[in-house]
Structure formats: structure tokens, C-alpha cells
PyMOL Python script that loads the backbone (N, CA, C, O; Angstrom):
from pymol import cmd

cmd.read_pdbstr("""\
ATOM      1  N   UNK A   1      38.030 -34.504  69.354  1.00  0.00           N
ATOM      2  CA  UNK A   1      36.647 -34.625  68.987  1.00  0.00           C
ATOM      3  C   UNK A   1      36.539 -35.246  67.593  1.00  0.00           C
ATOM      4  O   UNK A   1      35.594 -35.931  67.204  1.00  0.00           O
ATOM      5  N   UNK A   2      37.675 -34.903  66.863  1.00  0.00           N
ATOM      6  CA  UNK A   2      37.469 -35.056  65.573  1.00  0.00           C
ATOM      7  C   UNK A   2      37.699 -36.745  65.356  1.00  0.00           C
ATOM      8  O   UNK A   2      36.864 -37.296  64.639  1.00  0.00           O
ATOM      9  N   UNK A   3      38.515 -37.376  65.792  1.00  0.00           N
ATOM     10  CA  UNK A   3      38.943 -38.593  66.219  1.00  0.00           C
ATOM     11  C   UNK A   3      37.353 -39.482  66.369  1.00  0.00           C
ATOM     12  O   UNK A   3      36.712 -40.361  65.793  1.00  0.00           O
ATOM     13  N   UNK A   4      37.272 -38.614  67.491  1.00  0.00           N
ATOM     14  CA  UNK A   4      36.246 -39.587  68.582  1.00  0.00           C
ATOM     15  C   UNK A   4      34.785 -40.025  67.379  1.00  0.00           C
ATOM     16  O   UNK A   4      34.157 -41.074  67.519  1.00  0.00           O
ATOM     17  N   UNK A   5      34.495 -39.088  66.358  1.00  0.00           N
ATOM     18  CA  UNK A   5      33.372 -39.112  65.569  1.00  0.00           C
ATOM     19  C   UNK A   5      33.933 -39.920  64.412  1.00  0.00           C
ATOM     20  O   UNK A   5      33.267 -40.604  63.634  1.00  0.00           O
ATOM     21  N   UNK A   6      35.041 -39.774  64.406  1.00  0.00           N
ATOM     22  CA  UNK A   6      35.784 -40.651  63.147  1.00  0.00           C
ATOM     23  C   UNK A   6      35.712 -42.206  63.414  1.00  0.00           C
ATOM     24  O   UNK A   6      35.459 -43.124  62.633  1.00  0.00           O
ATOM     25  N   UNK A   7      36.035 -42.215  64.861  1.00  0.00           N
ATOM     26  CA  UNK A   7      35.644 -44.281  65.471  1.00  0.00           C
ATOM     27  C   UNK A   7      34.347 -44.264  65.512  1.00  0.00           C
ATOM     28  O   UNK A   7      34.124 -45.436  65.210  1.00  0.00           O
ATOM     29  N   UNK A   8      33.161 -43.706  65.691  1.00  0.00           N
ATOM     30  CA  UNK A   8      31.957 -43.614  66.098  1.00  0.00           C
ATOM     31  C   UNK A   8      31.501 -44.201  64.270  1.00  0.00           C
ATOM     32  O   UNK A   8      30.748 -45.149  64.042  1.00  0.00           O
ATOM     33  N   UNK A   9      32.114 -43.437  63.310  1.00  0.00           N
ATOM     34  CA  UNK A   9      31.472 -43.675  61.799  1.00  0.00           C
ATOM     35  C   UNK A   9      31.837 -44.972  61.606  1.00  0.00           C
ATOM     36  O   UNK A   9      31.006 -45.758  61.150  1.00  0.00           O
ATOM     37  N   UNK A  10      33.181 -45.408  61.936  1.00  0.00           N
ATOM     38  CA  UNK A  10      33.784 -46.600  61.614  1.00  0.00           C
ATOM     39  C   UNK A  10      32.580 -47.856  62.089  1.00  0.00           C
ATOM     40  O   UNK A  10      32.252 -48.853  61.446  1.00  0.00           O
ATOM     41  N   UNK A  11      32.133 -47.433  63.314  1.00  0.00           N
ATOM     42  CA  UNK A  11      31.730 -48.392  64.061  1.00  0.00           C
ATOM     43  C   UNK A  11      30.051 -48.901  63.763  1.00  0.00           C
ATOM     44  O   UNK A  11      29.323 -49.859  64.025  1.00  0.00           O
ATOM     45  N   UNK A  12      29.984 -47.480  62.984  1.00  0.00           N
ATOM     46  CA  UNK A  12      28.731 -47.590  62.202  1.00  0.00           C
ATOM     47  C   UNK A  12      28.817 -48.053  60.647  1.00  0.00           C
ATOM     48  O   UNK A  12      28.138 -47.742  59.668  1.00  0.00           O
ATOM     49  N   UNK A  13      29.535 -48.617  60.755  1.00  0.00           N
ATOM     50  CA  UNK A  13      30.423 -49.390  59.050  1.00  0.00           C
ATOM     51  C   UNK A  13      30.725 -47.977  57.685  1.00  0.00           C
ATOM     52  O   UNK A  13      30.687 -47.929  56.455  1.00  0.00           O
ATOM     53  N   UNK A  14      30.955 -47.217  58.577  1.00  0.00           N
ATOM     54  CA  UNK A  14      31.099 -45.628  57.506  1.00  0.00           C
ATOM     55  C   UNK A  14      32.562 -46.045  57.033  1.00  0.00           C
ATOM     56  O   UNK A  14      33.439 -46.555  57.731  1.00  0.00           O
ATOM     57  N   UNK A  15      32.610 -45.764  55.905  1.00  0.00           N
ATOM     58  CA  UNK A  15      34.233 -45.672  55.027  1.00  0.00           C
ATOM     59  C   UNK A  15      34.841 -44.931  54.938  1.00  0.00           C
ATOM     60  O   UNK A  15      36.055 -45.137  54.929  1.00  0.00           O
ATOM     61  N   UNK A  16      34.216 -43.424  54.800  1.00  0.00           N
ATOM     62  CA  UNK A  16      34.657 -42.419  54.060  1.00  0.00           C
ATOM     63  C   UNK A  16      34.051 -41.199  54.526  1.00  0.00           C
ATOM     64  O   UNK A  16      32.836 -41.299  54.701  1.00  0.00           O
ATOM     65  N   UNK A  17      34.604 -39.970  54.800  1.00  0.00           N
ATOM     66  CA  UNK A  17      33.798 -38.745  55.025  1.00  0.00           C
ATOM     67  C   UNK A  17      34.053 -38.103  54.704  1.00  0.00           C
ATOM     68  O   UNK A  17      35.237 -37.987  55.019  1.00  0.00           O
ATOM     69  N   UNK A  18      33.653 -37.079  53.927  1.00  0.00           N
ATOM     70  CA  UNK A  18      33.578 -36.175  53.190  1.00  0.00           C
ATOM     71  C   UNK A  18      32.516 -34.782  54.218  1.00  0.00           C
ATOM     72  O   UNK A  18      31.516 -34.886  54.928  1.00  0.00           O
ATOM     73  N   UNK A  19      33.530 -33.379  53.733  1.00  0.00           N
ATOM     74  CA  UNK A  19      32.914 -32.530  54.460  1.00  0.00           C
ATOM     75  C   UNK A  19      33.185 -31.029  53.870  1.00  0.00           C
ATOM     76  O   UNK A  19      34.302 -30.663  53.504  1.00  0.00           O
ATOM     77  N   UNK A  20      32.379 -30.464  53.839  1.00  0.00           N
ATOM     78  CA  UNK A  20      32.655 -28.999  53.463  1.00  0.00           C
ATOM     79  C   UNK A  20      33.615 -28.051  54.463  1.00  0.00           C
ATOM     80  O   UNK A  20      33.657 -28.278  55.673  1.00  0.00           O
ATOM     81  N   UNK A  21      34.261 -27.135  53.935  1.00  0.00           N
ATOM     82  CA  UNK A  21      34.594 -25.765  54.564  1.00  0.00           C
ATOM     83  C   UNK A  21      35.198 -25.155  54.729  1.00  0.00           C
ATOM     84  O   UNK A  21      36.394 -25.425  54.623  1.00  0.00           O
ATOM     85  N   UNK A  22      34.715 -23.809  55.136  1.00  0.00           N
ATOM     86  CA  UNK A  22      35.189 -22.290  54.101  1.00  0.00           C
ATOM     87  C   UNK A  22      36.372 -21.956  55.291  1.00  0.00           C
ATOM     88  O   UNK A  22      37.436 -21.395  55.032  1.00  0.00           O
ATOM     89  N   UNK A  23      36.086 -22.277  56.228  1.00  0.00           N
ATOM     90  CA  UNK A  23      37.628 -21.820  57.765  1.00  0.00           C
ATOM     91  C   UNK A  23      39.061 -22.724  57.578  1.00  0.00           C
ATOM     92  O   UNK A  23      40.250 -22.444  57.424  1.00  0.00           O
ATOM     93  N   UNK A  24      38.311 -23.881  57.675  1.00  0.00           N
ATOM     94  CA  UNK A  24      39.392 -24.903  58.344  1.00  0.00           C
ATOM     95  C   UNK A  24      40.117 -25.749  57.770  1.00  0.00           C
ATOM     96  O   UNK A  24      40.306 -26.810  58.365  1.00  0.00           O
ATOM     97  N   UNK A  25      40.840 -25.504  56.231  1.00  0.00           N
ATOM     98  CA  UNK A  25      41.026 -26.652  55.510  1.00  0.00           C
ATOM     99  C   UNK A  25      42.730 -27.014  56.156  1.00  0.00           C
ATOM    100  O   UNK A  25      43.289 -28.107  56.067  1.00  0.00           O
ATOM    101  N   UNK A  26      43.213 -25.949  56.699  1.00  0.00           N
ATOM    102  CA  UNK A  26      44.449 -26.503  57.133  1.00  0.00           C
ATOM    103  C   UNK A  26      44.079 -28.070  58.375  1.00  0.00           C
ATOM    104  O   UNK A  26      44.396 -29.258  58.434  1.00  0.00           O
ATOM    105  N   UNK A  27      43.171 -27.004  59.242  1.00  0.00           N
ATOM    106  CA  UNK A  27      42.979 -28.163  60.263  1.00  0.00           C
ATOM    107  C   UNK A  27      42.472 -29.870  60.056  1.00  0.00           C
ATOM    108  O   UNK A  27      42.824 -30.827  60.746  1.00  0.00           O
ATOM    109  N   UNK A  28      41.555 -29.862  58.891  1.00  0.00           N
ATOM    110  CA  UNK A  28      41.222 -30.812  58.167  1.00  0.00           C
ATOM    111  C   UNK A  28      42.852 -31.437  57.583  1.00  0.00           C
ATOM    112  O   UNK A  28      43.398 -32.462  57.992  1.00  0.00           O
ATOM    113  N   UNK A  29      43.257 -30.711  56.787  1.00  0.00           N
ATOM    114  CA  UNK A  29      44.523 -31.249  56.252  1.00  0.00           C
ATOM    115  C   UNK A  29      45.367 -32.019  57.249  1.00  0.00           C
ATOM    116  O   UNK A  29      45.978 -33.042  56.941  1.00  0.00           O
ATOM    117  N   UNK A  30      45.371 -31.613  58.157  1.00  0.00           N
ATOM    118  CA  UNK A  30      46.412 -31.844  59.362  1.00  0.00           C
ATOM    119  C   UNK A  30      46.029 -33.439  60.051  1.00  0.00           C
ATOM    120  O   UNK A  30      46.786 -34.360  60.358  1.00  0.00           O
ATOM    121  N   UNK A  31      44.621 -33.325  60.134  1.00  0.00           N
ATOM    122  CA  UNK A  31      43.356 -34.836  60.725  1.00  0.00           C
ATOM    123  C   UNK A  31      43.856 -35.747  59.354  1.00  0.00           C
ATOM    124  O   UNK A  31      43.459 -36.910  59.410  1.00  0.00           O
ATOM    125  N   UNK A  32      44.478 -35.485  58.411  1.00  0.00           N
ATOM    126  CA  UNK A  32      43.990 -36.766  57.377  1.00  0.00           C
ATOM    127  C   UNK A  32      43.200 -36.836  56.113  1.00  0.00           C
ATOM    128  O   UNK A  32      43.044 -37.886  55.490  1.00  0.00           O
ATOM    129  N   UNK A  33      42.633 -35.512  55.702  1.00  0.00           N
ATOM    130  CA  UNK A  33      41.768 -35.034  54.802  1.00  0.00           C
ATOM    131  C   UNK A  33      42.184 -34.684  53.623  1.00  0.00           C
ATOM    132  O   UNK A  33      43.227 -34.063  53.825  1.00  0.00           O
ATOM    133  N   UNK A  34      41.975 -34.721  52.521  1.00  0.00           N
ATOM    134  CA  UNK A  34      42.102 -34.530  51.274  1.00  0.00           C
ATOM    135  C   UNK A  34      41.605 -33.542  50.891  1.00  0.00           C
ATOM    136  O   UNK A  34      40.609 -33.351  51.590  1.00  0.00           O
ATOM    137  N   UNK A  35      41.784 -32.300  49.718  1.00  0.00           N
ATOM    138  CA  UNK A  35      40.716 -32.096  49.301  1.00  0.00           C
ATOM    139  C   UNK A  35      40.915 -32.826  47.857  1.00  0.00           C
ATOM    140  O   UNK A  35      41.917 -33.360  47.383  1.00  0.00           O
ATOM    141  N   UNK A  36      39.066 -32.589  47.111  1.00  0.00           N
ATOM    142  CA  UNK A  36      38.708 -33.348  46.389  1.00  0.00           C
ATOM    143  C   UNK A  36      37.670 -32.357  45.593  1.00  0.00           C
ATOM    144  O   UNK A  36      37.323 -31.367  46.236  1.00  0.00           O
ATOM    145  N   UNK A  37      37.321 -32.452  44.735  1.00  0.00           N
ATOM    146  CA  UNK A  37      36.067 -32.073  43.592  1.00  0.00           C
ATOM    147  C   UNK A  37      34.995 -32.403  43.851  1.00  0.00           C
ATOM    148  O   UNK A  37      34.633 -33.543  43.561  1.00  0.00           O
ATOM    149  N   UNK A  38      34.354 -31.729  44.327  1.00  0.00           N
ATOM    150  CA  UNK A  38      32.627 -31.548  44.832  1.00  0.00           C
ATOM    151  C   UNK A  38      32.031 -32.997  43.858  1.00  0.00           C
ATOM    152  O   UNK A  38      31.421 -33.898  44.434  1.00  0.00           O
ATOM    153  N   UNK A  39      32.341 -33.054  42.179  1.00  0.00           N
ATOM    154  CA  UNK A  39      32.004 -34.078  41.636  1.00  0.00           C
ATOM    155  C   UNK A  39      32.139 -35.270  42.007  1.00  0.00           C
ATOM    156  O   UNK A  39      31.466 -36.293  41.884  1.00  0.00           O
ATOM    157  N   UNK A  40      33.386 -34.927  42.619  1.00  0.00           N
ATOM    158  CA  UNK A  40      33.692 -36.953  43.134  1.00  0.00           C
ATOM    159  C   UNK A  40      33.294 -37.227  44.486  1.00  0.00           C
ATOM    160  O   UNK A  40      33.706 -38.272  44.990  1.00  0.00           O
ATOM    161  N   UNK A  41      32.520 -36.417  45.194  1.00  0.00           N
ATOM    162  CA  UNK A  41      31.630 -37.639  45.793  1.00  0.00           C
ATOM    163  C   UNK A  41      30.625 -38.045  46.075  1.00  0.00           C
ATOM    164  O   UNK A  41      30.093 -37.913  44.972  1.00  0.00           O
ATOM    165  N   UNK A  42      29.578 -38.620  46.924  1.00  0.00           N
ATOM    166  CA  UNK A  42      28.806 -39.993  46.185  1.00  0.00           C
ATOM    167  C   UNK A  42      27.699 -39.205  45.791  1.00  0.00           C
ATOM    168  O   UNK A  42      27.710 -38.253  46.570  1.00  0.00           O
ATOM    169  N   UNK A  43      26.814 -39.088  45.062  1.00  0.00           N
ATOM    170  CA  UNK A  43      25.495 -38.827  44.711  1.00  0.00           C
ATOM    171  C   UNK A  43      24.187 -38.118  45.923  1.00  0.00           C
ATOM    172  O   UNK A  43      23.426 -37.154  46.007  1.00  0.00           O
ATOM    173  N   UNK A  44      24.626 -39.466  46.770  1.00  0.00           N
ATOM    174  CA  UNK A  44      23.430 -39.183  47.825  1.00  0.00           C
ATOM    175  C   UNK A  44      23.811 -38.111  48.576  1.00  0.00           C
ATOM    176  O   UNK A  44      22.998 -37.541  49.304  1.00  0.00           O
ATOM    177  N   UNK A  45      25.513 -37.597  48.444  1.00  0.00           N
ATOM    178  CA  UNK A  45      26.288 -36.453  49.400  1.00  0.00           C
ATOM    179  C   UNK A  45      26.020 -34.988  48.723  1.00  0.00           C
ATOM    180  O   UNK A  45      25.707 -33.938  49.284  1.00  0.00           O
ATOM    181  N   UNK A  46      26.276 -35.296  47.128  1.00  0.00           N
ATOM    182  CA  UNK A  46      25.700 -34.115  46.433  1.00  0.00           C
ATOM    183  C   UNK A  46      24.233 -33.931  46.340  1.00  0.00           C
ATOM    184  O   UNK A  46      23.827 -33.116  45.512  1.00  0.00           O
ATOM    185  N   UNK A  47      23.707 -34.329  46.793  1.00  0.00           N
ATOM    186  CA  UNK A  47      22.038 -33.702  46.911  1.00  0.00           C
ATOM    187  C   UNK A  47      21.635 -33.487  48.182  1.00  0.00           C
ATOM    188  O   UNK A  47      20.465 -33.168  48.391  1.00  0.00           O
ATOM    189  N   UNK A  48      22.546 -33.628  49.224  1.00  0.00           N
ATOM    190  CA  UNK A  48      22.682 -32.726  50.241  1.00  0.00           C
ATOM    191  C   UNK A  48      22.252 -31.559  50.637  1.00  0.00           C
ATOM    192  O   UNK A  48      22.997 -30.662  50.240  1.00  0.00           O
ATOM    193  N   UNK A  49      21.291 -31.162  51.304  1.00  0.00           N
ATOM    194  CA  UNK A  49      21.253 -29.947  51.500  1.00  0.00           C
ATOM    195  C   UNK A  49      22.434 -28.500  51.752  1.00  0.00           C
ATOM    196  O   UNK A  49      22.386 -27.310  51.440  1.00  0.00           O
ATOM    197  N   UNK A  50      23.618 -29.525  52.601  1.00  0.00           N
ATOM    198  CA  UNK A  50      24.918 -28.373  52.353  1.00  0.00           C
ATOM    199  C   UNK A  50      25.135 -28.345  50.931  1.00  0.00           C
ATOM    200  O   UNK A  50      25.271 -27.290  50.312  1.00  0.00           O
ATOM    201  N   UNK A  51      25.175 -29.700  50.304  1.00  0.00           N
ATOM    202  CA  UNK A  51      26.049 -29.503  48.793  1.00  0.00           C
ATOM    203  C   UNK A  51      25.066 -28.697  47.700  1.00  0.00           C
ATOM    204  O   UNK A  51      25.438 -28.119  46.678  1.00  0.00           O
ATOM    205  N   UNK A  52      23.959 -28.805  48.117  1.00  0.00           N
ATOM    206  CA  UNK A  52      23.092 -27.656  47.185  1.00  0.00           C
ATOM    207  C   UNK A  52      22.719 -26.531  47.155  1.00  0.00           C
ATOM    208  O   UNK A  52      22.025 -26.061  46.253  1.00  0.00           O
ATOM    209  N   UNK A  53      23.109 -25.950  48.100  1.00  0.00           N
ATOM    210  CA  UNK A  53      22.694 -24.904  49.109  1.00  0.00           C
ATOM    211  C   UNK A  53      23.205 -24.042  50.127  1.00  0.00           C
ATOM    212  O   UNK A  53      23.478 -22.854  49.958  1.00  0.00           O
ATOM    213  N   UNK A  54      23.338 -24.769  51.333  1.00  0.00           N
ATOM    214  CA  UNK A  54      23.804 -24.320  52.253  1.00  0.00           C
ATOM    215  C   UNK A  54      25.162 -24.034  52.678  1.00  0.00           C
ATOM    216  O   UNK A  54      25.425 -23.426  53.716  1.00  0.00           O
ATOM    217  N   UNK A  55      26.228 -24.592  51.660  1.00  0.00           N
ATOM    218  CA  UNK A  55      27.208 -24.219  51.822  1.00  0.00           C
ATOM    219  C   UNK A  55      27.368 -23.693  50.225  1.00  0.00           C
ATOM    220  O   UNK A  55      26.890 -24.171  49.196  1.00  0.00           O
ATOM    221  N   UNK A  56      28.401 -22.287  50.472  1.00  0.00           N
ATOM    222  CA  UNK A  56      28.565 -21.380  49.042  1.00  0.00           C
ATOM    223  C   UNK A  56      29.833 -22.516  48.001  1.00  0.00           C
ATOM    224  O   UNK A  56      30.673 -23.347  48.347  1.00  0.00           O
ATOM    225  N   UNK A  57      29.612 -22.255  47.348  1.00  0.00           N
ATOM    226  CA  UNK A  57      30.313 -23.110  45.832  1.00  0.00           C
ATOM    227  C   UNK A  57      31.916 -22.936  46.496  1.00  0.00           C
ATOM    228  O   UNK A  57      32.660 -23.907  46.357  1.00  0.00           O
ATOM    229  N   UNK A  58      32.424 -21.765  47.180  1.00  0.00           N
ATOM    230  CA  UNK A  58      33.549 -21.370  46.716  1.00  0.00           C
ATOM    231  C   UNK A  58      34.276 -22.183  48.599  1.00  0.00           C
ATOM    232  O   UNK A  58      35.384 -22.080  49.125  1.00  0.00           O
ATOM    233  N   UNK A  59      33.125 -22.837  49.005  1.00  0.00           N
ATOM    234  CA  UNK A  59      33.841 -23.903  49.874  1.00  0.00           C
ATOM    235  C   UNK A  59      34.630 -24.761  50.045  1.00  0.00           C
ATOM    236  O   UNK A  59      34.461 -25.188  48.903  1.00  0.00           O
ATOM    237  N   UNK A  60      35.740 -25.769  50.647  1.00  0.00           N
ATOM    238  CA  UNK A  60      36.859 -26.311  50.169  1.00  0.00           C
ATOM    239  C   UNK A  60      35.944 -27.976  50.446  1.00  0.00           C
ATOM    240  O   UNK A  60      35.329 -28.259  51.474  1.00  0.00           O
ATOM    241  N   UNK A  61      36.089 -28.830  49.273  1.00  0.00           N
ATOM    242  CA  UNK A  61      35.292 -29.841  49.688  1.00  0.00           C
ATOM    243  C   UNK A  61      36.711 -30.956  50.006  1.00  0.00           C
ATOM    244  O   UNK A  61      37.835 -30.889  49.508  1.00  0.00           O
ATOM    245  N   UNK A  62      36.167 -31.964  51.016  1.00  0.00           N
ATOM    246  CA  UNK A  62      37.564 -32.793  51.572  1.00  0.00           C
ATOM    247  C   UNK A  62      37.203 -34.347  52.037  1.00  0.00           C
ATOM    248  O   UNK A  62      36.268 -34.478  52.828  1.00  0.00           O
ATOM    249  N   UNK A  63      37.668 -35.125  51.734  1.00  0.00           N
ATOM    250  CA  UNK A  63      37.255 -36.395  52.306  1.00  0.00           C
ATOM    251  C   UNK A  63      38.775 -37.190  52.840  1.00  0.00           C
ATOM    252  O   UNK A  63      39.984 -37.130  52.615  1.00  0.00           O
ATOM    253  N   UNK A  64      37.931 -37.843  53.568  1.00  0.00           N
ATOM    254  CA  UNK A  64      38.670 -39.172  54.500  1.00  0.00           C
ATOM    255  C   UNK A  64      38.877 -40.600  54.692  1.00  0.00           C
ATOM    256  O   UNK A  64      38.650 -40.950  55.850  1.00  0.00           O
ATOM    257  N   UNK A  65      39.236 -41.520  53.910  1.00  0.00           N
ATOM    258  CA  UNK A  65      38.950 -42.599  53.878  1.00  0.00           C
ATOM    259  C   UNK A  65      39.270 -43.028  55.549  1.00  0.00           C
ATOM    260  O   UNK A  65      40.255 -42.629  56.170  1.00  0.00           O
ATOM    261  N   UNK A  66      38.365 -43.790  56.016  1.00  0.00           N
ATOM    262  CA  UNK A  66      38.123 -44.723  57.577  1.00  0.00           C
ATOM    263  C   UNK A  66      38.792 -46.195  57.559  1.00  0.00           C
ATOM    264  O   UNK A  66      38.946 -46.892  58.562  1.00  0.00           O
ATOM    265  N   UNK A  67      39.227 -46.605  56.002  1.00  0.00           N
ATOM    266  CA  UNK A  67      39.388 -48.058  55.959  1.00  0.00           C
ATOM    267  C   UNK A  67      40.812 -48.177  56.855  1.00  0.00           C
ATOM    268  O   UNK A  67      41.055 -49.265  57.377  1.00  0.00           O
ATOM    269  N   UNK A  68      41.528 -47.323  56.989  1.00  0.00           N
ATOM    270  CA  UNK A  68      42.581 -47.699  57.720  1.00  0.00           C
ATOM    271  C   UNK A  68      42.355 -47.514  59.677  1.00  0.00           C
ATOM    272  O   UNK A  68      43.029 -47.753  60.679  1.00  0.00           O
ATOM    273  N   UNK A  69      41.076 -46.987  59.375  1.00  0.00           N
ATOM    274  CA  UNK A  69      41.044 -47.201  60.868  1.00  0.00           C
ATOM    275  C   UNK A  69      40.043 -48.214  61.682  1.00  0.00           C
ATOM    276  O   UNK A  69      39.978 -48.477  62.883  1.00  0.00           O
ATOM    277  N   UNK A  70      39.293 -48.676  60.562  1.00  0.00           N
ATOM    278  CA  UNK A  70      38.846 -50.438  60.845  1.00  0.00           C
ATOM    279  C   UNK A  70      39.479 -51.180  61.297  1.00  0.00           C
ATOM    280  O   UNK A  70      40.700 -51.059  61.187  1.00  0.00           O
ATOM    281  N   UNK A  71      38.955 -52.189  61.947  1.00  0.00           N
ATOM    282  CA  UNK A  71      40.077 -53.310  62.926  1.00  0.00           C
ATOM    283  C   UNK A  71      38.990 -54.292  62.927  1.00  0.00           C
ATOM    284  O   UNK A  71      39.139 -55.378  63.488  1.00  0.00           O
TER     285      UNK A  71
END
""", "prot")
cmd.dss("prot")
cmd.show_as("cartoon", "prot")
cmd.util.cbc("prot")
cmd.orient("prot")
């Protein structure tokens, strides 16, 4: 599933995804994911309703660069 939404972003010219959360950072780790500092990423992601709010501070934040899965 995780795949299938990952070609779906690509295909929508997405680069990069970034995602919160408090369960799964192994499973994330395992897909390709980083974690990263809530600061570093983009602006329009931190005013997010998860990033302001809805997800608690002490969440694992993680991103993905897509450029290698462009073709």
C-alpha cells in the first residue's frame, strides 16, 4: 500500500513526503524514511493541521525523497 501511494505522489509530480508517527517508525524506516526535525520541513507542512495540533510534539517526524523513483 505504502508503495502504491508513493507512485501515485510521484505521478502527481510530488518529491518528497514527509509524515508523522507515534507507532510505526521502524516500519517507516524499513519503506525508505528518514527521520528528520519537525523544523526542516516545508512551511506549508508545518501549518498543517497534524503539525499544529493533531499530532502530540513527542511524535517521530520522517520524510522520503520520490526523486529516485521518477522515471
Amino acid at each position: 500500500m505504502t508503495s502504491e501511494l508513493e507512485r501515485l505522489a510521484v505521478s502527481c509530480g510530488i518529491v518528497q513526503l514527509v509524515l508523522l508517527t507515534e507507532t510505526a517508525p521502524e516500519f517507516f524506516k524499513r519503506q525508505g524514511y528518514r527521520v528528520i526535525e519537525r523544523s526542516a520541513t516545508p512551511t506549508a507542512v508545518q501549518h498543517s493541521a497534524e503539525f499544529r495540533s493533531l499530532c502530540p510534539s513527542s511524535a517521530t517526524c520522517m520524510a522520503k525523497s520520490l526523486r529516485e523513483l521518477q522515471v
